[in-house]
C-alpha positions as CSV (number, residue, x, y, z in Angstrom):
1,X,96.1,119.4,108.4
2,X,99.5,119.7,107.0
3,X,100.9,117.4,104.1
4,X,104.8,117.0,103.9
5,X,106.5,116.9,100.8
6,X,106.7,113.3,100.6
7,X,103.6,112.5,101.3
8,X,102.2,114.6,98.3
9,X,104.7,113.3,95.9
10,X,102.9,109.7,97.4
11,X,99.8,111.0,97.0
12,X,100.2,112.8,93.6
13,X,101.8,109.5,91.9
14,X,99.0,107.3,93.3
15,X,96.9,109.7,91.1
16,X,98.7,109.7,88.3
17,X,98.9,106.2,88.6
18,X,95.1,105.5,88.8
19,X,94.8,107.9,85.6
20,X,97.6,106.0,83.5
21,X,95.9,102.7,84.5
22,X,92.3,103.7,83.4
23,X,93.5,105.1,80.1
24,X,95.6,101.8,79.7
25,X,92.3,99.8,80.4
26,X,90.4,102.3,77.7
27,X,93.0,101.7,75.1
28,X,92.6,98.2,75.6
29,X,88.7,98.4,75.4
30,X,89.2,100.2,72.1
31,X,90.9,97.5,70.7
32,X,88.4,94.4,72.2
33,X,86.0,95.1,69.7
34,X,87.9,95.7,66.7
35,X,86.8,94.5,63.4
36,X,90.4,92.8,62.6
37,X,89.7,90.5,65.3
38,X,87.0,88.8,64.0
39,X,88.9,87.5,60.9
40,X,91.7,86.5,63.1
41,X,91.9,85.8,66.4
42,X,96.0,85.8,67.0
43,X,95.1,89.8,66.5
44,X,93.1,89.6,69.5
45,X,95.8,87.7,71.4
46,X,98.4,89.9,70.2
47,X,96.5,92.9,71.4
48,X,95.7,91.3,75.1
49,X,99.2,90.7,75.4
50,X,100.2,94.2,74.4
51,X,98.0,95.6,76.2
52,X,99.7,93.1,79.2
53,X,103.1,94.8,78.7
54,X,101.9,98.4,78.7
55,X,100.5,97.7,82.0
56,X,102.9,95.9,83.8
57,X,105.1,98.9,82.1
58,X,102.9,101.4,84.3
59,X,102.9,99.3,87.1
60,X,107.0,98.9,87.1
61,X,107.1,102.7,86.8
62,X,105.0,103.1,89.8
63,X,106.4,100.9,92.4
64,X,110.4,102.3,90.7
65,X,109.3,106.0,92.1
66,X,108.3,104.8,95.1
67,X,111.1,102.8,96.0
68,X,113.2,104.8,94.6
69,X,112.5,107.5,97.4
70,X,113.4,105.1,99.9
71,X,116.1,103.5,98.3
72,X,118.8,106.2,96.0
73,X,120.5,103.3,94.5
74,X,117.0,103.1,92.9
75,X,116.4,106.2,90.9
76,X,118.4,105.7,87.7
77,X,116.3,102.7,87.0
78,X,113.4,104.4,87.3
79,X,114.6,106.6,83.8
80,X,114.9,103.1,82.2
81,X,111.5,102.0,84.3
82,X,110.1,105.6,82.7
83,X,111.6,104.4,79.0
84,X,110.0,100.9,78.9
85,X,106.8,102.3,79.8
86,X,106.6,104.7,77.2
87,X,107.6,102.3,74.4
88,X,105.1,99.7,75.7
89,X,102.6,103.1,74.9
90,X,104.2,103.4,71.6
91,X,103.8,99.8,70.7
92,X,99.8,99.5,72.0
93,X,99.4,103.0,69.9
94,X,101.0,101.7,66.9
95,X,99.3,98.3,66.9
96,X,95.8,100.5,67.1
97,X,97.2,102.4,64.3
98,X,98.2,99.4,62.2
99,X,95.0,96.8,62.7
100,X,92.9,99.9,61.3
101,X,95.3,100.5,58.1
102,X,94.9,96.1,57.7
103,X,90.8,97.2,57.9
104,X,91.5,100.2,55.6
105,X,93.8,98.7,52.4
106,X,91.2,94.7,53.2
């Protein structure tokens, strides 16, 4: 059976996608259970919603490359689409970072 270009690209980012999503759902696992949390629940809700944005970050990203190879007039926003998902990253990994220096210096 012979795959065309484009339909590996499809298949290939469906991949990656599934990947990116279960390592978004870990990360956020990691943080459910975090000690902070227990002594203040707007940490919690901060996280969930952090955890919100790097998602919909991955899931933006996604559906940019795919349209984007039907569409040209698409593919420049998929750099921007690329950007916002990696500082949505940043943030969750900085906010991990940060509740366990608030545990550390308690």
């Amino acid at each position: 059976m012979k795959i065309t270009k484009t339909q590996l690209r499809k298949i290939i980012k469906e991949e990656k996608s599934k990947i990116l999503s279960e390592q978004t759902s870990r990360s956020a696992q990691n943080l459910d259970d975090h000690e902070m949390y227990a002594s203040d629940d707007e940490l919690r809700v901060l996280g969930e919603a952090i955890g919100d944005l790097e998602h919909v970050a991955i899931r933006v990203t996604d559906l940019m490359s795919e349209m984007g190879l039907r569409y040209g007039e698409l593919v420049a926003l998929g750099t921007h689409a690329r950007a916002v998902k990696n500082s949505a990253k940043e943030l969750s990994d900085t906010y991990a970072v940060k509740l366990d220096d608030m545990l550390r210096f308690r």
